[in-house]
C-alpha positions in Angstrom: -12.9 1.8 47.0 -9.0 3.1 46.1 -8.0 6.4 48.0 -8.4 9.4 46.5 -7.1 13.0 47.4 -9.6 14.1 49.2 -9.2 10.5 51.4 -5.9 12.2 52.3 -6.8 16.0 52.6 -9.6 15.1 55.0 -7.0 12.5 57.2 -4.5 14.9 57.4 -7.1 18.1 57.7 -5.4 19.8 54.6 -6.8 21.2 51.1 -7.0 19.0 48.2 -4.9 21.7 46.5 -2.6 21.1 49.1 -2.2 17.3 48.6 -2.1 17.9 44.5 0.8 20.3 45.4 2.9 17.9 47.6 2.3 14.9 44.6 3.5 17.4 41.9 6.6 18.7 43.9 5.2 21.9 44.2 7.8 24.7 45.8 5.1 26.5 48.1 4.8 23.7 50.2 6.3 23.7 53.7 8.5 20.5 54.6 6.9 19.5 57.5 3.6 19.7 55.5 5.1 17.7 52.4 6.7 15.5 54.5 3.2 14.7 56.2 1.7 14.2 52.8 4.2 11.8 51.9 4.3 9.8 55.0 0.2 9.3 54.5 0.2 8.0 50.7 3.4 5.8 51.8 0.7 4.1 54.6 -2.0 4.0 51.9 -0.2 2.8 49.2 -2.0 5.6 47.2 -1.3 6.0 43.4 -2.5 9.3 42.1 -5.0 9.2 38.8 -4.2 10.8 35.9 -6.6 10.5 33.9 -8.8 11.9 36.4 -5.9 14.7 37.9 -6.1 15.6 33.6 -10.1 16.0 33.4 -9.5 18.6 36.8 -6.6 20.5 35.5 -6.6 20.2 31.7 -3.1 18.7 31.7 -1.8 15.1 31.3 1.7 15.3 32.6 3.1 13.9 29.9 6.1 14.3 27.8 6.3 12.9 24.6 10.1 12.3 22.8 10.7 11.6 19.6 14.2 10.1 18.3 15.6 8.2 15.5 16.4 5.7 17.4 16.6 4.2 21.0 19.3 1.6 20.7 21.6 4.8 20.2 23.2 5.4 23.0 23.3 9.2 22.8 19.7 9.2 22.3 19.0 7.1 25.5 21.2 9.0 27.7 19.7 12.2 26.6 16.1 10.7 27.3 17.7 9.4 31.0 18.3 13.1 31.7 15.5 14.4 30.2 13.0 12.1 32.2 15.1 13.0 35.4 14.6 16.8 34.7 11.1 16.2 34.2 10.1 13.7 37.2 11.0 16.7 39.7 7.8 18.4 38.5 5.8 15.4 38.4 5.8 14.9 34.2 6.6 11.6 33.1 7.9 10.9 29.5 6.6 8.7 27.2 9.2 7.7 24.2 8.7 7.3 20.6 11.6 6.6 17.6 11.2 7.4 14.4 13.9 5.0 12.5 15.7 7.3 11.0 12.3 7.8 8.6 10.8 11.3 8.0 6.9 10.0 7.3 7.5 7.2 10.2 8.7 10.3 12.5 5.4 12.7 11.1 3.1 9.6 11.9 4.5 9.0 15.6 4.1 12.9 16.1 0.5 13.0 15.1 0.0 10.2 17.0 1.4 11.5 20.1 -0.8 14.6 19.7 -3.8 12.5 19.8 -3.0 11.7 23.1 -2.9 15.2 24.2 0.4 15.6 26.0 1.3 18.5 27.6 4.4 19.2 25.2 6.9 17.7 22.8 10.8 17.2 22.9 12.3 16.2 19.0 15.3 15.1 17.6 14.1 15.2 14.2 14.7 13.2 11.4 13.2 15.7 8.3 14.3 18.4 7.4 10.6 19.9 6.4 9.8 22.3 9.3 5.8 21.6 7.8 5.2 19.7 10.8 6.5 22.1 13.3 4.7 24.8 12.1 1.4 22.6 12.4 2.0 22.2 16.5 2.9 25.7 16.8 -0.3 26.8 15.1 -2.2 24.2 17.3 0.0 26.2 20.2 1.7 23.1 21.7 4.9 23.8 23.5 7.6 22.0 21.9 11.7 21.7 21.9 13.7 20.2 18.8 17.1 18.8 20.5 20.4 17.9 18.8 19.2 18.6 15.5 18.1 22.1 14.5 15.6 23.6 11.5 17.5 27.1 10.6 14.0 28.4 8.4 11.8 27.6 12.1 11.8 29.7 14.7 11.3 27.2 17.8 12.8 26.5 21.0 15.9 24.5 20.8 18.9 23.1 22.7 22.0 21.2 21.0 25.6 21.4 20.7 27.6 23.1 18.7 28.2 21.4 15.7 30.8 23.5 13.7 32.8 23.2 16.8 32.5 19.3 17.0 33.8 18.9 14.2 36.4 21.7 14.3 38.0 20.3 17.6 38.2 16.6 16.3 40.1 17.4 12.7 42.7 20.1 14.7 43.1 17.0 17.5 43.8 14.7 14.3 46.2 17.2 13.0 48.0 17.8 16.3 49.1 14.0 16.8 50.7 14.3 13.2 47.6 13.3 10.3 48.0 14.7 7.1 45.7 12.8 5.1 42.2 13.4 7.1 38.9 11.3 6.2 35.6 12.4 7.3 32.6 9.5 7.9 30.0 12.2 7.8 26.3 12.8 9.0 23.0 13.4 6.9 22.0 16.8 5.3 20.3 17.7 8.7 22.4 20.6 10.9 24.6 18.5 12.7 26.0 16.9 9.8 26.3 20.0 8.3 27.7 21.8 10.9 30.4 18.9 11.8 31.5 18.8 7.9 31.5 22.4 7.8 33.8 22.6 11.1 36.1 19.3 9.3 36.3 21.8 6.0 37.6 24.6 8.6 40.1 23.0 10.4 41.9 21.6 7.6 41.8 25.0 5.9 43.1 26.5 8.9 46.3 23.9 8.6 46.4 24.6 4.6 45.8 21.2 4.3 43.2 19.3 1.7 40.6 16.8 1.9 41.5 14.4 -1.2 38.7 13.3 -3.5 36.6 10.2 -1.9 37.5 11.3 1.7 34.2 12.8 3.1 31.5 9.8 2.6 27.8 9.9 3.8 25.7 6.2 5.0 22.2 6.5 3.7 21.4 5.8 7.6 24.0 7.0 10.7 21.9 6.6 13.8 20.3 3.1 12.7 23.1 0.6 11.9 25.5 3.2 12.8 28.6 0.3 13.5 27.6 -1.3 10.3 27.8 2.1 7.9 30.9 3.1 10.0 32.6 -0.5 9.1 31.2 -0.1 5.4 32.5 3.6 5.5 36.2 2.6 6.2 36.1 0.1 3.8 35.9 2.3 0.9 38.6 4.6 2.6 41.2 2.1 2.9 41.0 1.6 -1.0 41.8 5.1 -1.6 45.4 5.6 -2.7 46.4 7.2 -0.9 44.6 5.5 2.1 43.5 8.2 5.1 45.8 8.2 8.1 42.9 9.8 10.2 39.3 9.6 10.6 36.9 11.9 12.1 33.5 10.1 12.5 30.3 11.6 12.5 29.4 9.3 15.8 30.8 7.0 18.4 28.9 4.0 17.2 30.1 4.6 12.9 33.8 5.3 14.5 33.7 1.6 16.6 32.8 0.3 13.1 35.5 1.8 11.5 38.2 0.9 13.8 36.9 -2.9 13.6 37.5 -2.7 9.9 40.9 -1.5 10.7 42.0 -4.2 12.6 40.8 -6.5 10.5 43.0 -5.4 7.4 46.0 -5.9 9.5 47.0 -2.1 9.9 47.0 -0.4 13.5 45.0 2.0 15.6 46.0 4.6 15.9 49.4 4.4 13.9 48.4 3.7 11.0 44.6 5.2 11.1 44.2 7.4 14.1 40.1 7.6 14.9 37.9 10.0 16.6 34.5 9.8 17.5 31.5 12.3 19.0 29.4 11.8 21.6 31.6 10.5 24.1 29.4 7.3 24.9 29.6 5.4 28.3 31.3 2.4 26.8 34.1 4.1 25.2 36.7 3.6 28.1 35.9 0.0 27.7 36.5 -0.9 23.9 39.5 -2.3 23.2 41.0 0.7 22.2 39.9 3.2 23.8 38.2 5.6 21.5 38.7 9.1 21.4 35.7 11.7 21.1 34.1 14.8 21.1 31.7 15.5 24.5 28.8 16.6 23.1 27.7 16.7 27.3 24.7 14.8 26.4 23.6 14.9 30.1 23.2 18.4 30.1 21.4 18.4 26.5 18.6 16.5 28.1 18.2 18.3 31.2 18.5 21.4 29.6 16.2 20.8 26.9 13.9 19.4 30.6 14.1 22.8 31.9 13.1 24.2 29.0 9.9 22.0 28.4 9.3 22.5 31.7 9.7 26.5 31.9 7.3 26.3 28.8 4.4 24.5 30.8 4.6 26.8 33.7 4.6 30.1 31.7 1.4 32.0 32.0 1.9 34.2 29.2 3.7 33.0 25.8 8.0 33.0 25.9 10.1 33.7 23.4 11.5 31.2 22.2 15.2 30.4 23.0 18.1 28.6 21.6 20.4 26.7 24.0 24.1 25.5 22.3 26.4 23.6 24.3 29.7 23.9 23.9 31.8 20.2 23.6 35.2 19.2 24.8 37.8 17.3 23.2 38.4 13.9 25.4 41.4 11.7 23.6 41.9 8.0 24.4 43.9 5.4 22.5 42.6 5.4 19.5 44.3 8.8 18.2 47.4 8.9 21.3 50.5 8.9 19.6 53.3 10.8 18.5 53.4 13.0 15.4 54.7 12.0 12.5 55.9 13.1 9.1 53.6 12.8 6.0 54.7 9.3 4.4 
């Protein structure tokens, strides 16, 4: 027969309770006592059920997250922080995408709830807060991330979006670009926020975004180098041509600068480029690319400590809206010296 708890309890003349405790990382456990625990179910090689710790307690200790997509690598270093935030308290997170797709993403929820986790993290692809308000009815804790709904009044963590795209136009017009293109996002908050924030700066410098220059992909997070590429081809037929680029994402801004290159003119002096998201890989491209930190560590542990505060709550919070600041980090791609309008 496998171990159980009570195999454990009874070895080490503890409570059940006790054990449970120790597996879930509980705080009013002594250290000599957790460190007892842990030394037994190392010997026994014991792996804790949790389907049967779930008929007990009522609880699953799962984490369902929803994103547009998982090959994005904002989206999977927010779910590597957000799975790290939640291990400490013994939750594990299961992961769903939603392609981009509104129904896809309203079918992968549903489904999730028939599994009964214990709460929901979303990076939402709809902008129809119809769902949302179903979950909150059925009185699931939940936390949209990275994109909010501004009509539902739900927990949510994010950066700040206005300010994204603020601090990327002004870095554009610092190194000397006059004639600033915008590769923007969908009708969802951070594309609306980042355009709004483009709009800002420029009117801050007096300076005008030229018919054609702001152009939407019907997808940004799927096939993000592809529409970023497709984007910059459009923009280089302009006349004039842009002689800087703000991108909605890292991924759409690597596209654009390929297309670049390959019509012979320069990054960054013909076509500065800036990115968001500040990616892992951006150090190693070829050029550099320069970005916007959206600090998408702290997105997914904050938005872990959220769920989490949630789950232990005995009575219900109010709900709370986290924005993160971002920071301005230039590489190549936009490093060099102003110039005059030509």
């Amino acid at each position: 027969m496998p171990t159980t708890m009570k195999d454990i309890a009874r070895d080490l003349g503890v409570s059940v309770v006790t054990v449970s405790k120790v597996l879930r990382n509980h705080e009013d456990i002594s250290e000599a006592t957790r460190k007892r625990v842990l030394d037994r179910v190392k010997e026994l090689d014991y792996t804790p059920n949790l389907a049967a710790r779930g008929l007990v307690t009522g609880k699953t200790y799962l984490v369902g997250l929803v994103v547009p997509d998982l090959l994005h690598p904002f989206f999977a270093q927010v779910a590597k922080s957000l799975s790290r935030a939640l291990l400490k308290k013994g939750y594990c997170l299961t992961i769903s995408t939603s392609e981009e797709d509104a129904e896809l993403e309203k079918h992968e929820i549903n489904r999730l709830l028939g599994r009964r986790l214990d709460a929901l993290v979303i990076a939402s692809s709809s902008t129809n807060p119809s769902v949302f308000e179903r979950i909150q009815r059925q009185g699931l804790p939940f936390v949209l991330i990275d994109r909010s709904l501004p009509e539902l009044d739900t927990n949510y963590v994010g950066s700040d979006d206005e300010a994204i795209g603020f601090l990327a136009t002004e870095h554009l017009i610092e190194v000397g670009c006059k004639r600033i293109a915008h590769v923007r996002g969908p009708n969802n908050s951070p594309g609306v926020g980042r355009l709004k924030g483009y709009q800002n700066a420029l009117a801050k410098h007096k300076l005008k975004s030229l018919s054609g220059y702001v152009s939407m992909p019907r997808l940004v997070d799927v096939q993000s180098r592809e529409s970023g590429a497709d984007l910059m081809h459009q923009l280089l037929a302009l006349n004039p041509r842009p002689d800087g680029v703000f991108c909605y994402n890292d991924p759409m801004a690597i596209g654009a600068i390929h297309t670049i290159l390959d019509a012979g003119l320069t990054v960054p002096g013909d076509i500065a480029v800036i990115g968001s998201g500040n990616l892992h890989y951006d150090t190693e491209l070829r050029i550099p690319l320069s970005s916007i930190d959206q600090r998408t560590d702290m997105i997914g542990e904050r938005a872990g400590r959220l769920t989490l505060s949630l789950l232990e709550s005995k009575t219900h919070p109010r709900n709370r809206t986290i924005i993160i600041q971002p920071q301005l980090v230039v590489r190549a791609s936009t490093e060099r010296k102003q110039r005059s309008n030509r």
